[in-house]
C-alpha atoms as a printed R data frame, in Angstrom:
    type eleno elety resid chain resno       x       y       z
1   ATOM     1    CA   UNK     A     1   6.672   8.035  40.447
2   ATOM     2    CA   UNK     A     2   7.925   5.957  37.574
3   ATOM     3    CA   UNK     A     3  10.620   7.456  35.681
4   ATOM     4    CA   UNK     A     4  10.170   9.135  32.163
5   ATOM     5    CA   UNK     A     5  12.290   6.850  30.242
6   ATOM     6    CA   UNK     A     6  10.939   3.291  31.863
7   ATOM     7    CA   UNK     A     7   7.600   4.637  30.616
8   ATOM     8    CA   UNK     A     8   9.358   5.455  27.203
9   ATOM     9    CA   UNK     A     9  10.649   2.329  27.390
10  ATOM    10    CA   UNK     A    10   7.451   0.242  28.244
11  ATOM    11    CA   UNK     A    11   5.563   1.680  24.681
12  ATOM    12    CA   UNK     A    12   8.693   1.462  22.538
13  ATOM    13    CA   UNK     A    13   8.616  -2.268  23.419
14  ATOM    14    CA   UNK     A    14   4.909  -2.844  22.744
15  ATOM    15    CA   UNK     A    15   3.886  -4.914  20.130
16  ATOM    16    CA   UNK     A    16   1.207  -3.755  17.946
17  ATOM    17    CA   UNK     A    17  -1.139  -6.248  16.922
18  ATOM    18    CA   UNK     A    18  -2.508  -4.603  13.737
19  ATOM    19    CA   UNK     A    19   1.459  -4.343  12.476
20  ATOM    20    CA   UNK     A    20   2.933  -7.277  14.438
21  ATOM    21    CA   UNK     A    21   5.879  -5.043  15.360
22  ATOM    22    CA   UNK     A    22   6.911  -3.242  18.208
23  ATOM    23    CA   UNK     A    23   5.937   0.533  18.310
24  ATOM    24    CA   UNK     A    24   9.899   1.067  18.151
25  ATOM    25    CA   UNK     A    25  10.487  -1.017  15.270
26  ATOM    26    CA   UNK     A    26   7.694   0.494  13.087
27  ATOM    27    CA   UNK     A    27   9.620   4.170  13.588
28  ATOM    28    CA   UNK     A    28   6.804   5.337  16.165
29  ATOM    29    CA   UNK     A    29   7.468   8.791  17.273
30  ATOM    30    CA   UNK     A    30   6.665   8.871  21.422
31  ATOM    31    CA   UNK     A    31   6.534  11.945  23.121
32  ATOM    32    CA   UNK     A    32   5.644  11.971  27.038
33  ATOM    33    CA   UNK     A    33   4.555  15.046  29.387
34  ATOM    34    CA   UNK     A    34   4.887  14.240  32.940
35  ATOM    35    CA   UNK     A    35   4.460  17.814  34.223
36  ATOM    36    CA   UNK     A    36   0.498  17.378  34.925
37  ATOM    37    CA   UNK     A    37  -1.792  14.556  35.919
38  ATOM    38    CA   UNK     A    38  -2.610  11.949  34.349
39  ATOM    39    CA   UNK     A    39   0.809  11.569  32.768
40  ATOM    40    CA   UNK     A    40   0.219  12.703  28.787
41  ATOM    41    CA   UNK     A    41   1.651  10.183  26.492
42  ATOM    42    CA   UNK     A    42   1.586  10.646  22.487
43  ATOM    43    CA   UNK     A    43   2.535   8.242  20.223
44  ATOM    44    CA   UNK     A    44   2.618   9.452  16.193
45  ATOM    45    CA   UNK     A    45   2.946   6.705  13.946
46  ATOM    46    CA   UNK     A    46   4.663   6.507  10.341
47  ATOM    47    CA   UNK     A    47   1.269   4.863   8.922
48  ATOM    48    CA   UNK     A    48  -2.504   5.852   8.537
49  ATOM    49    CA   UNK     A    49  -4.482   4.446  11.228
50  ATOM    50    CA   UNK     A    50  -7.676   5.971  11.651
51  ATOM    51    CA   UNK     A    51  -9.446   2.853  11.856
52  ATOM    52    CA   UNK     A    52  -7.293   1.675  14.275
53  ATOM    53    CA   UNK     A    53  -6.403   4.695  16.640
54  ATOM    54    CA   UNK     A    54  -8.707   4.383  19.381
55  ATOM    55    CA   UNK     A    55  -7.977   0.870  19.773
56  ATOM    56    CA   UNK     A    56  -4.149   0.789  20.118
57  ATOM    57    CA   UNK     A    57  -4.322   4.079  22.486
58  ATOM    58    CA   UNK     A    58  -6.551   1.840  24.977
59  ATOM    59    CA   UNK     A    59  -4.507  -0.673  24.897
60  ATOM    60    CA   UNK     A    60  -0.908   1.218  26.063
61  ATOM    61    CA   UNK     A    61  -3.381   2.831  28.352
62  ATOM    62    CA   UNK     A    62  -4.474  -0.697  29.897
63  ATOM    63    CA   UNK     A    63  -0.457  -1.740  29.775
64  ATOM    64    CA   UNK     A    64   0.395   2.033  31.137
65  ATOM    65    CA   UNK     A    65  -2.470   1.405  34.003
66  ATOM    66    CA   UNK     A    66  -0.947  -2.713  34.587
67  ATOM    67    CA   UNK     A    67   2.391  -0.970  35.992
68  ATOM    68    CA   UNK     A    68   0.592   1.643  38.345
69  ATOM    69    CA   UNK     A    69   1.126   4.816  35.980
70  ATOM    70    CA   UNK     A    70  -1.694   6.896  35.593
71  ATOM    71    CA   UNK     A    71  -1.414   8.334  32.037
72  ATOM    72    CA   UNK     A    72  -3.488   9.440  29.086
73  ATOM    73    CA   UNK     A    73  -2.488   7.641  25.643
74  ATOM    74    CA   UNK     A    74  -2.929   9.715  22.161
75  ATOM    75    CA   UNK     A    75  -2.046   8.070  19.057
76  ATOM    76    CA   UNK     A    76  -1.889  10.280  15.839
77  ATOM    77    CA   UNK     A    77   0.418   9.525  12.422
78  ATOM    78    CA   UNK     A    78   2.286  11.471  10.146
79  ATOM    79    CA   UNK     A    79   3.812   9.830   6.705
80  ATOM    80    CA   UNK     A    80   6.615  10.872   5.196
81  ATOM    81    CA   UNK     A    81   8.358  10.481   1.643
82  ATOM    82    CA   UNK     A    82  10.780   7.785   1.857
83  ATOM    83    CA   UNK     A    83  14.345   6.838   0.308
84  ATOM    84    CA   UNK     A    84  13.556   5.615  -3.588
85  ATOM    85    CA   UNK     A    85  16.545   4.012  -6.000
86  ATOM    86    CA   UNK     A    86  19.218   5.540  -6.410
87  ATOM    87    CA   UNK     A    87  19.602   7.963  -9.334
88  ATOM    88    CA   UNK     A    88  15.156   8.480 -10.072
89  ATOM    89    CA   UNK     A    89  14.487  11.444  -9.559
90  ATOM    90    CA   UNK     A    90  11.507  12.104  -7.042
91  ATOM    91    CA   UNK     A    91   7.936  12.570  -8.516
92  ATOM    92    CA   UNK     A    92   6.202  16.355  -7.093
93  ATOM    93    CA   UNK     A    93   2.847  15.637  -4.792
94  ATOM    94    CA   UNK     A    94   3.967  12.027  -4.647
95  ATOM    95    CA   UNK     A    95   5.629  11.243  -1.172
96  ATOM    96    CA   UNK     A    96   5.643   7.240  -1.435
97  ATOM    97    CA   UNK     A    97   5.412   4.747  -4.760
98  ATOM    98    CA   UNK     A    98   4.441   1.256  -3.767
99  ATOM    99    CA   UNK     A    99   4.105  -1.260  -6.659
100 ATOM   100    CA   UNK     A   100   2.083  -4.274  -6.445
101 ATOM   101    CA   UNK     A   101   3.122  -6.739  -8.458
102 ATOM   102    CA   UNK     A   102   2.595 -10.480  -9.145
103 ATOM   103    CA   UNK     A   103   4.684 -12.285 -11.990
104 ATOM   104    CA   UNK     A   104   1.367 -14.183 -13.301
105 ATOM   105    CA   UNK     A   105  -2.036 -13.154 -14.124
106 ATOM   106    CA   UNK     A   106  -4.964 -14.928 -12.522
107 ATOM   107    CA   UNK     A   107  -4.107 -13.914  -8.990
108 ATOM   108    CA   UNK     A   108  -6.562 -11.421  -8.206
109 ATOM   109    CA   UNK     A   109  -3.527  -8.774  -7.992
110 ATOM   110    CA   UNK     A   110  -5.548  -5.745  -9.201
111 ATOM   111    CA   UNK     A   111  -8.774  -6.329  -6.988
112 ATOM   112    CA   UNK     A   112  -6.003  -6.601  -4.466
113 ATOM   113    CA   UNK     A   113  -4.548  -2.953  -5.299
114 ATOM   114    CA   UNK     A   114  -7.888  -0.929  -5.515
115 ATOM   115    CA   UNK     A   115  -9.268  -2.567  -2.320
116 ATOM   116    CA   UNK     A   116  -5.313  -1.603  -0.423
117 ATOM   117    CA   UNK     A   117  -5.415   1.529  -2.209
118 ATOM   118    CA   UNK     A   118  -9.038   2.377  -0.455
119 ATOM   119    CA   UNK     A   119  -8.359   0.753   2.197
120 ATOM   120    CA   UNK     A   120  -5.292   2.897   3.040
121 ATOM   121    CA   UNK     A   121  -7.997   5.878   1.548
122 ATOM   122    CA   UNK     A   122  -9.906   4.428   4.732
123 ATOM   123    CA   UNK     A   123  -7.031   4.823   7.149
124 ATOM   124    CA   UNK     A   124  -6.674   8.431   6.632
125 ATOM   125    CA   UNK     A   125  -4.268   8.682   3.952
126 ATOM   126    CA   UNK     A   126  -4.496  10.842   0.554
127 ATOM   127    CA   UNK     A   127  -3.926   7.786  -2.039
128 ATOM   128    CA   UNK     A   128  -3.796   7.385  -5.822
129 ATOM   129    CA   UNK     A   129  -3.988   4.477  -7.862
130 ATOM   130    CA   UNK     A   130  -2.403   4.205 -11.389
131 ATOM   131    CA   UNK     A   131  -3.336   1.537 -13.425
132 ATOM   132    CA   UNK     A   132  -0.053   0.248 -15.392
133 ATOM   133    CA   UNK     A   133  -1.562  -3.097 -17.419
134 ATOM   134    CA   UNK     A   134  -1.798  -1.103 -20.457
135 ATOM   135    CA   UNK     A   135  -3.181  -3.893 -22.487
136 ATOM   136    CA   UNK     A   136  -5.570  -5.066 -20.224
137 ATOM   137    CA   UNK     A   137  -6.214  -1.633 -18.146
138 ATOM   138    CA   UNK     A   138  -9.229  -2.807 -15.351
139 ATOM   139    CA   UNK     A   139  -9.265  -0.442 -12.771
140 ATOM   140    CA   UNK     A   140 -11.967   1.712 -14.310
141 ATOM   141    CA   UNK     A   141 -14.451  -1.091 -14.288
142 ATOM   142    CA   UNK     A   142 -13.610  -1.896 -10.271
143 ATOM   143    CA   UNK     A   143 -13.966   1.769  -9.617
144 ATOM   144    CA   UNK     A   144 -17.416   1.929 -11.266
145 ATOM   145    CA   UNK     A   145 -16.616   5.157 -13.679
146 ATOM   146    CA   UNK     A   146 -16.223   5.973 -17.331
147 ATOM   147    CA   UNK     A   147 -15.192   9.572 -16.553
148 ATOM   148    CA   UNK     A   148 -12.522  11.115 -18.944
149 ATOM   149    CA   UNK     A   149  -9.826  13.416 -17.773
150 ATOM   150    CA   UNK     A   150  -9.968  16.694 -18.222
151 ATOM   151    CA   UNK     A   151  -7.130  19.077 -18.939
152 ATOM   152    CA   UNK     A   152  -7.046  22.789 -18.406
153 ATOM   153    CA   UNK     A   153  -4.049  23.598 -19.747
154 ATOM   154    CA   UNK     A   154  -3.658  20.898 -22.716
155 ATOM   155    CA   UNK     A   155  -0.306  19.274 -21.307
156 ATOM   156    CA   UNK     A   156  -1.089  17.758 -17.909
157 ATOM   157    CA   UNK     A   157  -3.796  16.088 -16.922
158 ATOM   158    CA   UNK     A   158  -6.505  15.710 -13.710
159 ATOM   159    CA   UNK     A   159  -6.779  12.371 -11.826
160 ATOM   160    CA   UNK     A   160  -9.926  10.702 -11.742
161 ATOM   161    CA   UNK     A   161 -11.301  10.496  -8.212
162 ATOM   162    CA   UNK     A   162 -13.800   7.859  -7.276
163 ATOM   163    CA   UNK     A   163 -14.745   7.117  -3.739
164 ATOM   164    CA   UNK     A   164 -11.892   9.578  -2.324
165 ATOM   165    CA   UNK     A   165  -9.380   7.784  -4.382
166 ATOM   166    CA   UNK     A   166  -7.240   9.715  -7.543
167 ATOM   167    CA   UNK     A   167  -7.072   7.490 -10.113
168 ATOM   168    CA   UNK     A   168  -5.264   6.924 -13.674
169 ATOM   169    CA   UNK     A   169  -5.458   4.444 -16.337
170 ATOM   170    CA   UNK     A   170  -5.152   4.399 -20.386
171 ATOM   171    CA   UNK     A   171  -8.871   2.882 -20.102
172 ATOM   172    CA   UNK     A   172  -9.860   5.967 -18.929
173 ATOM   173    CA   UNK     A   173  -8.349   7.138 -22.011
174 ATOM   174    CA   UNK     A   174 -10.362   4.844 -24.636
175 ATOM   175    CA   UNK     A   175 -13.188   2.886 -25.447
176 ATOM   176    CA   UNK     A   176 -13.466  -0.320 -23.125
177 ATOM   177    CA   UNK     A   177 -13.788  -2.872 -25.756
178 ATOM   178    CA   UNK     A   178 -11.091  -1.107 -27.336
179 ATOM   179    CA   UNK     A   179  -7.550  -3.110 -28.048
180 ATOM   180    CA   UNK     A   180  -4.042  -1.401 -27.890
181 ATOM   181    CA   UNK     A   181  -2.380  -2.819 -30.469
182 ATOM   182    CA   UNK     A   182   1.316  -1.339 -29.024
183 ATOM   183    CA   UNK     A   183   4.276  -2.262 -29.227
184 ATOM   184    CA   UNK     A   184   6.514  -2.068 -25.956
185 ATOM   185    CA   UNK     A   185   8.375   1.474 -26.841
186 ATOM   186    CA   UNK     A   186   4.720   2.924 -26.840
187 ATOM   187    CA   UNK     A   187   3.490   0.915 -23.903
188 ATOM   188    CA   UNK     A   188   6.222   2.415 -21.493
189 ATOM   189    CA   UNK     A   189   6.030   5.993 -22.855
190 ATOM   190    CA   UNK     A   190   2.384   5.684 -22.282
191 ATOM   191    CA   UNK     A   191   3.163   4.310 -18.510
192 ATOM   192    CA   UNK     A   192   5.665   7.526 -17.928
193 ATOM   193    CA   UNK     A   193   3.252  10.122 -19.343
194 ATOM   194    CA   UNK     A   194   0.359   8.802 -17.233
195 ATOM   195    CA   UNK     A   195   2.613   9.136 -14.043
196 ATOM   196    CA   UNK     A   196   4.349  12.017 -14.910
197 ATOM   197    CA   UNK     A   197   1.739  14.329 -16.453
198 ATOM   198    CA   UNK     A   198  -0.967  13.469 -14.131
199 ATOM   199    CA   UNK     A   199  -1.475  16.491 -11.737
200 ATOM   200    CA   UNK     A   200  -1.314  14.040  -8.146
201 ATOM   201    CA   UNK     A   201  -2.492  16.145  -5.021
202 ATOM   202    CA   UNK     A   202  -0.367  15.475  -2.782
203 ATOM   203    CA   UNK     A   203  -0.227  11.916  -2.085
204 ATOM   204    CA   UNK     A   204   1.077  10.417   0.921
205 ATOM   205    CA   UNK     A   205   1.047   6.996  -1.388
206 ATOM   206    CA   UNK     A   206   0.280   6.301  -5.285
207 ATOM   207    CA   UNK     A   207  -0.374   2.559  -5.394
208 ATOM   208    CA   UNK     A   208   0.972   0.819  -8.856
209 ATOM   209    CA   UNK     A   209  -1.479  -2.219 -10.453
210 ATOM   210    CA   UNK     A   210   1.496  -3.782 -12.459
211 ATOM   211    CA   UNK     A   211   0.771  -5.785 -15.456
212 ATOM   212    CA   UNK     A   212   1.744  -9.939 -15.018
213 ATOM   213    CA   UNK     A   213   5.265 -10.743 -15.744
214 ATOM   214    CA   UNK     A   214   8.727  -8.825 -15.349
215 ATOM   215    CA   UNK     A   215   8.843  -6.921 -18.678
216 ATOM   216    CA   UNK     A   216   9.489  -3.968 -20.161
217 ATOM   217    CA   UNK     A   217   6.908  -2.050 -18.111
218 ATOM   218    CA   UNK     A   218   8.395  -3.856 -14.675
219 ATOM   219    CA   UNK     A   219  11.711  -2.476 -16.527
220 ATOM   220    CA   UNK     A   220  10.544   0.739 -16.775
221 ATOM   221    CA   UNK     A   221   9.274   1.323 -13.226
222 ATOM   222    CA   UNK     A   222  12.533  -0.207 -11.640
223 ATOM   223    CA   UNK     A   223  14.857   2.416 -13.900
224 ATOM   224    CA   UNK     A   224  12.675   5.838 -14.257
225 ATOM   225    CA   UNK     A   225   9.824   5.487 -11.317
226 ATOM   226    CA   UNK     A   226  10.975   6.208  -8.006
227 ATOM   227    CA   UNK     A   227   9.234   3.054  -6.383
228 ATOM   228    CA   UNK     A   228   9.383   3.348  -2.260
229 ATOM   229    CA   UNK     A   229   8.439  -0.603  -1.853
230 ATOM   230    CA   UNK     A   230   6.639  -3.690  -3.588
231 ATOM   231    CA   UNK     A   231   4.110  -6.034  -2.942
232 ATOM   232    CA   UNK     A   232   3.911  -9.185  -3.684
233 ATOM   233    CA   UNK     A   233   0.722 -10.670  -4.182
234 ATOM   234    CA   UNK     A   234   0.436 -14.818  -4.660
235 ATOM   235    CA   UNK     A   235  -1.735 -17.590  -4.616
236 ATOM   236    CA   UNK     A   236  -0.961 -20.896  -2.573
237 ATOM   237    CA   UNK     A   237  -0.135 -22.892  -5.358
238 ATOM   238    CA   UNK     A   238   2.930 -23.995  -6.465
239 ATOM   239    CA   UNK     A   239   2.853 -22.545 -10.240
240 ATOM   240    CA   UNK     A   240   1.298 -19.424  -8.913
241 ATOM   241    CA   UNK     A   241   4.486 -19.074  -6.225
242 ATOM   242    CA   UNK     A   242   6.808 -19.724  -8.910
243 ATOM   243    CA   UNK     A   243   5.930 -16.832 -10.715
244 ATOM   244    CA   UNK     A   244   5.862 -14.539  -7.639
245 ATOM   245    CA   UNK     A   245   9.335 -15.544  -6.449
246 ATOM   246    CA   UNK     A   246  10.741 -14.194  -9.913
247 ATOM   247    CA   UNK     A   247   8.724 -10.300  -9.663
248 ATOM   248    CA   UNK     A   248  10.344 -10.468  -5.809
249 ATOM   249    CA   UNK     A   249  13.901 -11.562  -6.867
250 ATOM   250    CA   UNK     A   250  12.901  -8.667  -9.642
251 ATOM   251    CA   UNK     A   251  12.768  -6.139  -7.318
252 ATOM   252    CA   UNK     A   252  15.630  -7.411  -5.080
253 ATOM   253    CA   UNK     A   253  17.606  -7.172  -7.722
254 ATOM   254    CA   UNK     A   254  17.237  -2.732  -8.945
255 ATOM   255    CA   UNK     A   255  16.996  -2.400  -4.591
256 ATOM   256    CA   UNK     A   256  13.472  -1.725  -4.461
257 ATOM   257    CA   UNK     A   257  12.703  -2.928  -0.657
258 ATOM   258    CA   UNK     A   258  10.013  -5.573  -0.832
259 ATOM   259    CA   UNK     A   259   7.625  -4.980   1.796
260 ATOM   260    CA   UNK     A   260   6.152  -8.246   2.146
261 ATOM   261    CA   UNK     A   261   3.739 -10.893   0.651
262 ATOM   262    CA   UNK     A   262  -0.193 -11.193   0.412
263 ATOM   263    CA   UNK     A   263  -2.010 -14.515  -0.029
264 ATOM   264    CA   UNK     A   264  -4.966 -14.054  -2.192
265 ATOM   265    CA   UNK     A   265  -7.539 -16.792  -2.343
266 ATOM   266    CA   UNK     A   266  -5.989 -18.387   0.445
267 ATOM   267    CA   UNK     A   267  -9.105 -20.372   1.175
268 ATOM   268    CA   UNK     A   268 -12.697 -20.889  -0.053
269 ATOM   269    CA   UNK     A   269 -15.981 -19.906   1.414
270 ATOM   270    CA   UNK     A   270 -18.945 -21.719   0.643
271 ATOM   271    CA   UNK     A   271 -21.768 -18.762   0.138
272 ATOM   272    CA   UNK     A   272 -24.296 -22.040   1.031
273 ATOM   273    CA   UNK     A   273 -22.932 -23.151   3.804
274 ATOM   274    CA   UNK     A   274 -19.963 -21.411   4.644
275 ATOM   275    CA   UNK     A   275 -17.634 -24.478   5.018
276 ATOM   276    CA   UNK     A   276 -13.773 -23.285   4.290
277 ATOM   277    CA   UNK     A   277 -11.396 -25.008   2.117
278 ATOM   278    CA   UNK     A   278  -7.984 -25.120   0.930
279 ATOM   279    CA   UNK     A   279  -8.673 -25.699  -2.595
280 ATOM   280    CA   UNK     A   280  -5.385 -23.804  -4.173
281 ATOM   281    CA   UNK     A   281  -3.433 -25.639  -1.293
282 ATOM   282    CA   UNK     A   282  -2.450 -24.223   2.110
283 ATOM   283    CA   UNK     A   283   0.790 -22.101   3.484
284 ATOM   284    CA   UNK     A   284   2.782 -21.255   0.225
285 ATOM   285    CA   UNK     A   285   2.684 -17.811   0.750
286 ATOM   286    CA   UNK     A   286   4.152 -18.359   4.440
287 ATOM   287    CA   UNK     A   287   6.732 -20.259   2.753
288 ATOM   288    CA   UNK     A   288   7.650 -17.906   0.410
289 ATOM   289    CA   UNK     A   289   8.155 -14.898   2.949
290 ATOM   290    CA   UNK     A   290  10.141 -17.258   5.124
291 ATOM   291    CA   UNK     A   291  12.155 -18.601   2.075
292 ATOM   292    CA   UNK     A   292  13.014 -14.942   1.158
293 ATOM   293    CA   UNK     A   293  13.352 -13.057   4.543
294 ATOM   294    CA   UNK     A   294  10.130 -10.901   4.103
295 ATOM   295    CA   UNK     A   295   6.959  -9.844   5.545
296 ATOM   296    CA   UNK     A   296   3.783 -12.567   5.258
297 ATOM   297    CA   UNK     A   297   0.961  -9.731   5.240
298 ATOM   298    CA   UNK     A   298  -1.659 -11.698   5.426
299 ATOM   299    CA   UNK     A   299  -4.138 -13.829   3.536
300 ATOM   300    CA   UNK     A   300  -7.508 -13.256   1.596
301 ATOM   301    CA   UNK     A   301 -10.109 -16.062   0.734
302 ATOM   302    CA   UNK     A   302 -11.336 -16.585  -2.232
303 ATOM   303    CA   UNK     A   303 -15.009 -15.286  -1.299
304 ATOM   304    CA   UNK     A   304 -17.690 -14.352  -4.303
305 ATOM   305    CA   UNK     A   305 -18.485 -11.571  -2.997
306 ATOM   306    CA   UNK     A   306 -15.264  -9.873  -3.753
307 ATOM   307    CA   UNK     A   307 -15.486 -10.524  -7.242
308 ATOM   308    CA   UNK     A   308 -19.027  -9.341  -7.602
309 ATOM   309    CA   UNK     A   309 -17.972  -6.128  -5.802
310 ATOM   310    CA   UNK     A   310 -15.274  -5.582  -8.171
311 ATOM   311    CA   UNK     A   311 -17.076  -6.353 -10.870
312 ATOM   312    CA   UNK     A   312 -19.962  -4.002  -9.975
313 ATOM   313    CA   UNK     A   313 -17.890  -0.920  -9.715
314 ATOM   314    CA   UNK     A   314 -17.916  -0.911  -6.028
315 ATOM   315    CA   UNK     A   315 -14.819  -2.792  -4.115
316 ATOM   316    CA   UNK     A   316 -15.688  -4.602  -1.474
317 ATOM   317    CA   UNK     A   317 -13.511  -1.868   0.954
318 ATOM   318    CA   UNK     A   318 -16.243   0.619  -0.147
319 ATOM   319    CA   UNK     A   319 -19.178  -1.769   0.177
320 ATOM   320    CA   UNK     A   320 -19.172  -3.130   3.584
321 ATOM   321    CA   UNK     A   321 -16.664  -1.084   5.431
322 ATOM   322    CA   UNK     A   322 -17.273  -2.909   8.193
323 ATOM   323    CA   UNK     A   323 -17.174  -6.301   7.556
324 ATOM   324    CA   UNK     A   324 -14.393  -9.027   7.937
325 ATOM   325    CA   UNK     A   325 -12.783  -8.767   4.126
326 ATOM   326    CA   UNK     A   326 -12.643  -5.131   3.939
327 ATOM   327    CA   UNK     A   327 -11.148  -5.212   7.729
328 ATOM   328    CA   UNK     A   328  -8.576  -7.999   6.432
329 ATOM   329    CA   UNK     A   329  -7.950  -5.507   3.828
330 ATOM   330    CA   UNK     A   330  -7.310  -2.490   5.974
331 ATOM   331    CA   UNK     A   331  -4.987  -4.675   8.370
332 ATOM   332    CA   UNK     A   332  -2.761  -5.965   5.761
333 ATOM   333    CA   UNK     A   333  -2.692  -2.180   4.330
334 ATOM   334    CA   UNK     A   334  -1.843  -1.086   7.933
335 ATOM   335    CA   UNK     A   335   1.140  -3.774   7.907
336 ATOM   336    CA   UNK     A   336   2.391  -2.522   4.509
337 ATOM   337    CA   UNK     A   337   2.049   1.087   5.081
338 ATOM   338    CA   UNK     A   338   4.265   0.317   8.652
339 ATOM   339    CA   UNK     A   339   6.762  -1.596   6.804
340 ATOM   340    CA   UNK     A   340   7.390   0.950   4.477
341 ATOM   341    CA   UNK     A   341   7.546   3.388   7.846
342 ATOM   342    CA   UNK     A   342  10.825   1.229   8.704
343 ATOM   343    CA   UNK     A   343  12.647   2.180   5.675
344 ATOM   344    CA   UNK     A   344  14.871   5.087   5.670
345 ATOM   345    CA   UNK     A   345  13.096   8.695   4.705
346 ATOM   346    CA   UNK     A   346  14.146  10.784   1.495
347 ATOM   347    CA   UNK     A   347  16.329  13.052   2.654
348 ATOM   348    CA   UNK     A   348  17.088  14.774  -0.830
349 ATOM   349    CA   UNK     A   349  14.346  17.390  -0.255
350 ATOM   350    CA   UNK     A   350  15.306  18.521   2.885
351 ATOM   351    CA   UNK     A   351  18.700  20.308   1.314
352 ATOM   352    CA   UNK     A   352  18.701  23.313  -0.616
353 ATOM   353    CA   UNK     A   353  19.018  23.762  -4.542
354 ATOM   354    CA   UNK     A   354  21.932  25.733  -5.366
355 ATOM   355    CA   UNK     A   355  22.114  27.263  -8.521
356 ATOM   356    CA   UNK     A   356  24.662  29.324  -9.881
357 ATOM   357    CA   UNK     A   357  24.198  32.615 -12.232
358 ATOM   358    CA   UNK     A   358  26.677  34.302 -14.171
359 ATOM   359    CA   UNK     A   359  26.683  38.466 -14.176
């Protein structure tokens, strides 16, 4: 009989597909039972998977079954809060922050965010989405409502939840044609409130549509929000990369762990005769993750059909679950949902408060 530990061994070292990481790398908890027959092996990943489950427990089985052990292979997750910046305090009901962020407009950054955020909704996670371009909120249009938030007790507020996703942005808040005329004082005051007094429930992640650029609301979430990771989201061209490299170096720089980078548009798709082409260019997203050490998370084309989903009020995630963009979509969530499984957990809650009275 082969020995506990070899078996141990054997799944640690597997690489996942989906993640492109060993099973040890992305944190995978592996418990095995060797007391009955077949052999019970359970593996709990750090990321939502539900899409993916079956699929990765058939394959250890079929590596389990190529070295003679006869074993059956569960696979199950379990998220947990992770370590933030140092000195922001922890948000209640929130266990993970991740930004995405781009450094120029044009990019297709918050299509990208609504169709991760559901597409992590997909996986089995409890997600969020807060809309943070202030002056140019959009996410209410891509998630097809005009639903205001209700309060019950006049100081916090309820999330609006479309297609199992909570969701908060100012244009929930005002008319759509409407302009805020702010200044940036009011813009990030408006960011904290909507974070802050928005009653989450108990979010495994709350995904972060940053506005273009790294100012004062970028400022804001690197100081006060306790961001677990970032995502970079680019296009292949050159002026497009040049902007992304500064919101990355942005985040290197206040120690918020980027978790990797996302070509959008990566290539066109005729809808006539589905010929593909490079038209922004090809590879500078590789580049980019190479250049900087990081995670490439994969690429996106540049399709029509994404844009008329968003546009309708129904991402393309929610549309055609099934099809090859809203599976490319729940991959590259997958990926950044196990990178951010790699980073250390938040230990702060585990230790008591101590508080002392005077008789």
């Amino acid at each position: 009989m082969t020995n506990v530990s070899v078996i141990e061994q054997w799944v640690a070292a597997f690489i996942d597909p989906s993640t492109q990481m060993s099973l040890a790398d992305s944190k995978a908890k592996i418990v095995i039972d060797d007391s009955a027959a077949p052999i019970a092996v359970r593996v709990t990943l750090g990321y939502p998977a539900k899409g993916y489950a079956s699929q990765l427990s058939d394959a250890l089985q079929k590596l389990l079954s190529d070295n003679d052990v006869d074993a059956h292979v569960t696979v199950d997750w379990h998220i947990v809060k992770h370590k933030v910046q140092q000195g922001v305090p922890a948000l209640e009901n929130v266990k993970n922050i991740i930004a995405v962020a781009s450094g120029k407009g044009g990019v297709g950054k918050s299509t990208t965010s609504v169709n991760l955020a559901l597409a992590l909704t997909a996986e089995g996670a409890t997600v969020g989405i807060l809309d943070a371009d202030i002056y140019g909120p959009s996410q209410p249009r891509m998630l097809g409502t005009t639903q205001r938030p209700e309060s019950a007790d006049g100081k916090s507020i309820e999330p609006v939840e479309s297609y199992g996703l909570q969701s908060m942005s100012i244009g929930f808040l005002i008319d759509e044609e409407e302009p805020m005329i702010w200044r940036g004082p009011m813009v990030t005051q408006a960011l904290q409130q909507m974070l802050g007094d928005t009653n989450w429930k108990s979010l495994d992640y709350l995904v972060i549509d940053l506005p273009p650029g790294t100012g004062d609301i970028q400022l804001t979430l690197s100081q006060k929000v306790p961001v677990s990771g970032a995502v970079i989201v680019t296009t292949p061209q050159d002026i497009s990369l040049l902007d992304a490299r500064k919101a990355l170096k942005m985040f290197e720089k206040v120690k918020v762990p980027v978790l990797g980078v996302i070509e959008n548009m990566s290539t066109h798709i005729c809808s006539q005769c589905g010929h593909e082409e490079h038209i922004f260019g090809a590879g500078g997203g590789e580049r980019m993750a190479a250049d900087y050490g990081v995670n490439m998370l994969g690429s996106l084309p540049l399709d029509i059909r994404i844009r008329e989903d968003a546009d309708s009020g129904q991402p393309t995630v929610v549309t055609d679950p099934e099809g090859d963009i809203a599976l490319a979509y729940r991959t590259i969530a997958r990926r950044i949902a196990a990178n951010l499984a790699k980073e250390g957990k938040d230990y702060a809650s585990a230790f008591p408060k101590i508080v002392i009275k005077s008789d």
